[in-house]
C-alpha positions as CSV (number, residue, x, y, z in Angstrom):
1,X,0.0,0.0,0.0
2,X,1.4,3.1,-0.9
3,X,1.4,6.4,1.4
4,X,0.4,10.1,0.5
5,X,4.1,10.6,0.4
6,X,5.1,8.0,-2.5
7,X,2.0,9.6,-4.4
8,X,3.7,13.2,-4.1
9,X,7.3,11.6,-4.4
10,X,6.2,9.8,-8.1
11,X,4.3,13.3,-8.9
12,X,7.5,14.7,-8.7
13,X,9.8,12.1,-10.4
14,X,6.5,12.5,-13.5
15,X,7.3,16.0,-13.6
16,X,11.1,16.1,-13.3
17,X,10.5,13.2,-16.4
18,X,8.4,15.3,-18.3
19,X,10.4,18.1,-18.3
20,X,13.5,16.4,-19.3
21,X,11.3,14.9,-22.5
22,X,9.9,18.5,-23.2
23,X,14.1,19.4,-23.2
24,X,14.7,16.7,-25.1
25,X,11.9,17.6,-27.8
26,X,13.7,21.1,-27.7
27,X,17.1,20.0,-28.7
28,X,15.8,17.8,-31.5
29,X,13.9,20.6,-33.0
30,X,16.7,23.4,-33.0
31,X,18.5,20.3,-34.4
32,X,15.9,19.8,-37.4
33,X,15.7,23.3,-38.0
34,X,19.4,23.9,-38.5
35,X,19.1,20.7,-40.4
36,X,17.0,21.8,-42.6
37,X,18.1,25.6,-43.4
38,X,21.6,23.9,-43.9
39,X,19.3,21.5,-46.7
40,X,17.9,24.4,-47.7
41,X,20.9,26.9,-48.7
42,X,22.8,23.5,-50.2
43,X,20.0,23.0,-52.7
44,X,19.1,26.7,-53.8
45,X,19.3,26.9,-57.8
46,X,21.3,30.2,-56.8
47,X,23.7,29.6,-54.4
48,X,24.2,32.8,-52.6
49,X,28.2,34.0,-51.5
50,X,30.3,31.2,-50.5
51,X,31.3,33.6,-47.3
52,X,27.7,34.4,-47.0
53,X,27.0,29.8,-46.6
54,X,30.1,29.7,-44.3
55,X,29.0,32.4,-42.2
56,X,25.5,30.6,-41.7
57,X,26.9,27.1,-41.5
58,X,28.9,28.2,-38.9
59,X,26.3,30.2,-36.9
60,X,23.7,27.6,-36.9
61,X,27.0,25.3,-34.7
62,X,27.2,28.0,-32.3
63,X,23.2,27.6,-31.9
64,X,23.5,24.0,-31.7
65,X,26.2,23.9,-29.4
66,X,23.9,26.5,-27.2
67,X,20.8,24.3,-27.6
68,X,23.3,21.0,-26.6
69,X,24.4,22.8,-23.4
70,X,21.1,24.3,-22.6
71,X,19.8,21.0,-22.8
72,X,23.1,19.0,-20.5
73,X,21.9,21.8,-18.0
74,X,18.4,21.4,-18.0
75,X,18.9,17.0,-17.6
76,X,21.5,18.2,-14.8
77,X,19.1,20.6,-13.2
78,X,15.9,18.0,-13.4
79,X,17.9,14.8,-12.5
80,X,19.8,16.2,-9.1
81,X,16.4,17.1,-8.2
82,X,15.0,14.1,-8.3
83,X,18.1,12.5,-6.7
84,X,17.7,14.4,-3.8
85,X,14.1,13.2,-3.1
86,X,15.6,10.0,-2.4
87,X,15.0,9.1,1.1
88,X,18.4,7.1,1.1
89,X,20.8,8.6,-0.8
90,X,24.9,9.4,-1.1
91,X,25.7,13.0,0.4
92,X,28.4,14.5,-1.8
């Protein structure tokens, strides 16, 4: 039988869960997106500059490196706090 305190602590662990998945879906859509406008200026019938397609080639790594460490922060953030709900748990 389970106590009003497992029901909170698996609310919590749902929500920490959920919130990593929504990060998750984040990062694979800033991923998609640079994907695609890379796609995009690669098949043009005009190619624009070739400065012009370094330049955004190399800004749209600098967004995904942003989005990759947004996201390492976010799992970071979520997972310690749902470590330190454990009732029995190593102290650091």
């Amino acid at each position: 039988m389970r106590g009003a305190n497992d029901e909170i602590r698996a609310d919590e662990i749902k929500h920490h869960n959920e919130a990593i998945y929504g990060a998750f879906e984040f990062f694979f859509k800033v991923t998609l997106a640079i994907l695609g406008g890379t796609a995009y200026i690669v098949t043009q019938q005009q190619v624009p500059p070739v400065h012009t397609v370094k330049l955004m080639i190399l800004l749209g790594g600098w967004i995904q490196i942003l989005a990759g460490c947004l996201f390492a922060s976010f799992i970071t953030i979520h997972q310690k706090s749902k470590v330190e709900r454990w009732p029995t748990r190593f102290s650091f």
